[in-house]
N, C-alpha and C positions, 0 to 999 in steps of 0.2 A: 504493500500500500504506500509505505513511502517513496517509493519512485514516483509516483506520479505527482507527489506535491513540488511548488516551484520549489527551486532552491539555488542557492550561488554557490558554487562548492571551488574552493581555492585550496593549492596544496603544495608543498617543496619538497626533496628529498626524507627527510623525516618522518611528515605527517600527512594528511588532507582533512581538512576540517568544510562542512557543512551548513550553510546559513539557511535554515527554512525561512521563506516568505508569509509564510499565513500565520503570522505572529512573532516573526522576527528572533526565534530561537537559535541558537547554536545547537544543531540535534546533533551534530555529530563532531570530536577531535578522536584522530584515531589515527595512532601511530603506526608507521607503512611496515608491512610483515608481522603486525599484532592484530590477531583478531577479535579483539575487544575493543569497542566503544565505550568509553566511560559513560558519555553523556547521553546512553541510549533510556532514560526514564521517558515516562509518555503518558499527558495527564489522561488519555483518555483510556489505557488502560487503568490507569491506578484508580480513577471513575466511574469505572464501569460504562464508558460510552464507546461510539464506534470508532477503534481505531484505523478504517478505510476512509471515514470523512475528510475532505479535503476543506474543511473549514478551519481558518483560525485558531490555534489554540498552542500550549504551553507546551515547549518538548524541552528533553533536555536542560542548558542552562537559557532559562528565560527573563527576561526586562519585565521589574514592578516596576510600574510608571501610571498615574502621578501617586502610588499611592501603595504600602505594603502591607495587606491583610483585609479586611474587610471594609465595606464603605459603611456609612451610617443607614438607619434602617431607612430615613427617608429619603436618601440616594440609592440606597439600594432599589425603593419601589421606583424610583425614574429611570432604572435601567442599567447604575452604575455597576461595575463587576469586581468581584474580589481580587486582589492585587490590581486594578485598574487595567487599561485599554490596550495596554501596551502589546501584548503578548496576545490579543483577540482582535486587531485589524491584520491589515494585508500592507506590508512593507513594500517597499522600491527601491529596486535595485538601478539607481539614478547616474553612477558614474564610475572614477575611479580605475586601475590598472589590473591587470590580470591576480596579482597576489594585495591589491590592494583597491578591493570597492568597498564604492560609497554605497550607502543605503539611507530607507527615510521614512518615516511614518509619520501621520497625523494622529492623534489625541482630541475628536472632535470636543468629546462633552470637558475634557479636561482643559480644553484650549491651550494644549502644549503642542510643538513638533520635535520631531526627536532626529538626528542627524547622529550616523554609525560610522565610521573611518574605522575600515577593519584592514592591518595590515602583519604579516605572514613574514617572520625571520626568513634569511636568507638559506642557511640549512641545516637549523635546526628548530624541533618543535615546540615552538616559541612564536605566539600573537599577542599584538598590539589592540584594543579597542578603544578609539574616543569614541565618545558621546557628548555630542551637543543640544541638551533641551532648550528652546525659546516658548518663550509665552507669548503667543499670537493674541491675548485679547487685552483689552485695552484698561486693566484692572490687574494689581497684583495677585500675590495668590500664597499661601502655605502648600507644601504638595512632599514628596519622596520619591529617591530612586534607590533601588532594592536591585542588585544582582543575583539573582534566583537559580546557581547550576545546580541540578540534583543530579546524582548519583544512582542505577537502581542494578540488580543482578547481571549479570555474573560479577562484574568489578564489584557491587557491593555486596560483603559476604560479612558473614559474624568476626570475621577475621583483619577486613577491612580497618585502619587506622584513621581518625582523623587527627589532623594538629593544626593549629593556629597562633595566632601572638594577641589572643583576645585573653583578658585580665578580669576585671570584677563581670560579676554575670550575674542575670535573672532567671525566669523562669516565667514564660508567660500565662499568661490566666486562660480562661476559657474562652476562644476566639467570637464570641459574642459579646459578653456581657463584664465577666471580673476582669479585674488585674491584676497584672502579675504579683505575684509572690511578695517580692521587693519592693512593693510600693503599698509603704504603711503610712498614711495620713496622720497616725498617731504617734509616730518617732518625731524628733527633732529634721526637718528639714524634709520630712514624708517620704525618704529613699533609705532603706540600711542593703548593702553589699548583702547579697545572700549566699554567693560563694566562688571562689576564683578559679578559672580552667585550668588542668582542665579535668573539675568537682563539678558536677549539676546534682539538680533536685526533682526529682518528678515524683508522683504519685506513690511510686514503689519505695521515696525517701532517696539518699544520697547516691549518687551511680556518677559513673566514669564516663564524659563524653567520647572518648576518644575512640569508642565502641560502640555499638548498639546499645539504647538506654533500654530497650522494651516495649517502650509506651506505642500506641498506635497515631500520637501524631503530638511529640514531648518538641518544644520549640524553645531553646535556648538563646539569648543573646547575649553578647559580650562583648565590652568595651574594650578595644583595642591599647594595648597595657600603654599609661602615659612616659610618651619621651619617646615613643618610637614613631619615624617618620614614614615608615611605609608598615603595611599590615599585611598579614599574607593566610591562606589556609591553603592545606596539603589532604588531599586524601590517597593513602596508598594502600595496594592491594598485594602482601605479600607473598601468596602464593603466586600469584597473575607474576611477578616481578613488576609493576606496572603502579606507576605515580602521575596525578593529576593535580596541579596548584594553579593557584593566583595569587596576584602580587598587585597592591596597589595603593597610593596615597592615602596615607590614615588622613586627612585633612577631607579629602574629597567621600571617601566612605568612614567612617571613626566607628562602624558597629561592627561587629560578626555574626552570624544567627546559624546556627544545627538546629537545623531538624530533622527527628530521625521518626520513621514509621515502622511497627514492626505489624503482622499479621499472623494469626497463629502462631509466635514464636519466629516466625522468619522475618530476614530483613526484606524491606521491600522498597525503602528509598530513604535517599538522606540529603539534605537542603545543606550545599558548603556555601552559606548567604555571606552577602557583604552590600553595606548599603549607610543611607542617610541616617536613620533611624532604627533603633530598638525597640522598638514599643509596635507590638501587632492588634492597633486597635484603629478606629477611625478619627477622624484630625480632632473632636471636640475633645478625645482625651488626650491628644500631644498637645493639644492647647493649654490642658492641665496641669500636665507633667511637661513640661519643653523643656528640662534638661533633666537627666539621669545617670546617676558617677558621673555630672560635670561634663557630658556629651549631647548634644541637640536629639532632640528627640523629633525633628523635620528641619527642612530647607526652605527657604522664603525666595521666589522667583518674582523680581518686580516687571510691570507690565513692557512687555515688547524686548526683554531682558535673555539675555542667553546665561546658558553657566555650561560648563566644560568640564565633564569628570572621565577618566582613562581607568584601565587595569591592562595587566598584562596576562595571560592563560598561556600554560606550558602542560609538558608531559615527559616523562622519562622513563628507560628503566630502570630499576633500580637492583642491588646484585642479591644475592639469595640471603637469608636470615636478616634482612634490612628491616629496623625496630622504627622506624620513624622518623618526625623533623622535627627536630631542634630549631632549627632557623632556617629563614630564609633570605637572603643578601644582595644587595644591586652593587655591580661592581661599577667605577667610573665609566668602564668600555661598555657597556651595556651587557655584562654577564651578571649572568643568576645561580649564585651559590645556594646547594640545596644541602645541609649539614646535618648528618645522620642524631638522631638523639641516643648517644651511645658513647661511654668513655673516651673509648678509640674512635672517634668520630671521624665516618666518609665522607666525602664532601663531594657533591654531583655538581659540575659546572655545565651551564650552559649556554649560549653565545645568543641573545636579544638583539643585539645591531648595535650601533654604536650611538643611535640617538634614542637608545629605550629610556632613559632618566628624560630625556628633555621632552619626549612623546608623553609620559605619563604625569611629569607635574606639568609641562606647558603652560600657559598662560589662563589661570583658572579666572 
């Protein structure tokens, strides 16, 4: 069935990576002679709808825009949709060069347009993505962007590692109505830490992010630990030898968000987010809470206004008995050191180009 959706598919020595048009997903990075996709998760499976429909929707890693998690109940009756528009129109594939096109969506009800510059290392597998939002209407606005890649079988397995450089964390409430965990109105200052990565809290009490928590849909976020200027999360798959990250501007995205889902005891997908905000509720409670551990809890876009936010998406092997990431590093030259979490620590380098620093903070 995916064949027949549009797609832009660009590729070098390394890898070939995937752009769906009917929602602007990245369904597929998938390193050349691995036959794994990491980014094969697919909302209409996980939904139970038809995954032959050639309509709009979420694969893989997908764009929240304007908005991450639910709209409010009276936006919701006017037609707005969960995580917003982003991922549920029909993008355009508008210009750009063979390893490096442009794409374009509108955001009608949200009155954003969204501009993608996806560009493709030279030969290794290693992508660039800007994104430029503008506010087409003649009023400002509160809004989020939410980088959404999920993770689902085979790469995601019980065995699967995640790791990130996210510090104090929450634990979100029930995607309607409470809030998360961490936001006590009756503490000093109505925030206390509830516990730092990579420790979460769910239902079942204290569990280990870096695993499957259990829950059928446990949603973490975490503020990117202070003083570090780029933020990065890793999912690696040890048996597979096979690692997937991103890398990008703690300034531009300052949260991290896992979600893990499990079904009957299996894993069935896992959310490696990175975005504007923490808080998986709609705007009138970021308006309550707008900061959390000292991080925005939304983006303020003024009218006819652009804003500029990058990451960079990699993949690697990785060599047998590999325990994980410890860090991840932008060199001057544009290399990405990937540092095993492990005494004797291995260190995976890999070659971004030489303007990756200046592509991913750019002129915000």
């Amino acid at each position: 069935a995916m064949a027949s959706r549009d797609a832009v598919e660009i590729g070098n020595p390394a890898v070939k990576m995937r752009i769906d048009l009917a929602g602007g997903s990245i369904a597929s990075f998938q390193l050349e002679g691995c036959s794994v996709n990491p980014l094969s998760w697919d909302s209409a499976t996980h939904d139970g709808a038809d995954p032959a429909s050639l309509e709009p929707r979420p694969l893989g890693h997908f764009l929240c825009c304007d908005r991450w998690g639910p709209p409010s109940e009276a936006e919701e009756a006017r037609g707005m949709c969960y995580h917003g528009e982003a991922s549920r129109v029909r993008w355009r594939h508008v210009g750009g060069g063979l390893s490096t096109p442009i794409l374009a969506a509108e955001l009608p009800m949200a009155g954003l347009e969204v501009q993608r510059e996806v560009s493709l290392a030279q030969s290794d597998a290693v992508v660039v993505v800007v994104e430029t939002v503008t506010n087409t209407k003649a009023l400002g606005r509160m809004y989020n962007v939410v980088q959404h890649p999920s993770i689902a079988p085979p790469f995601l397995s019980e065995t699967t590692i995640v790791d990130c450089n996210g510090e104090q964390g929450l634990t979100q409430g029930d995607r309607w109505t409470a809030l998360p965990e961490g936001l006590d109105p009756s503490k000093e200052g109505g925030i206390r830490p509830t516990f730092v990565f990579p420790k979460a809290v769910n239902a079942a009490g204290e569990v280990d992010a870096t695993h499957m928590t259990g829950g059928t849909d446990d949603v973490f976020s975490y503020a990117i630990s202070s003083g570090s200027k780029l933020g990065w999360v890793c999912a690696t798959n040890p048996e597979q030898g096979l690692l997937l990250g991103y890398l990008f501007p703690a300034e531009a995205y300052p949260w991290i968000s896992l979600w893990c889902c499990s079904r009957e005891g299996r894993p069935v997908a896992r959310g490696l987010e990175f975005g504007t905000t923490g808080l998986h509720q709609p705007f009138p409670f970021c308006a309550e809470w707008p900061r959390i551990f000292g991080r925005p809890t939304f983006a303020y876009i003024d009218a006819g206004a652009s804003q500029r936010r990058a990451y960079a998406c990699f993949s690697c092997k990785v060599p047998d008995g590999f325990q994980g990431v410890r860090s991840v590093e932008l060199g001057e030259c544009g290399q990405i050191s990937i540092v095993e979490r492990t005494e004797v620590a291995q260190t995976i380098t890999m070659q971004g180009g030489p303007d990756l620093y200046e592509k991913l903070f750019g002129q915000s």
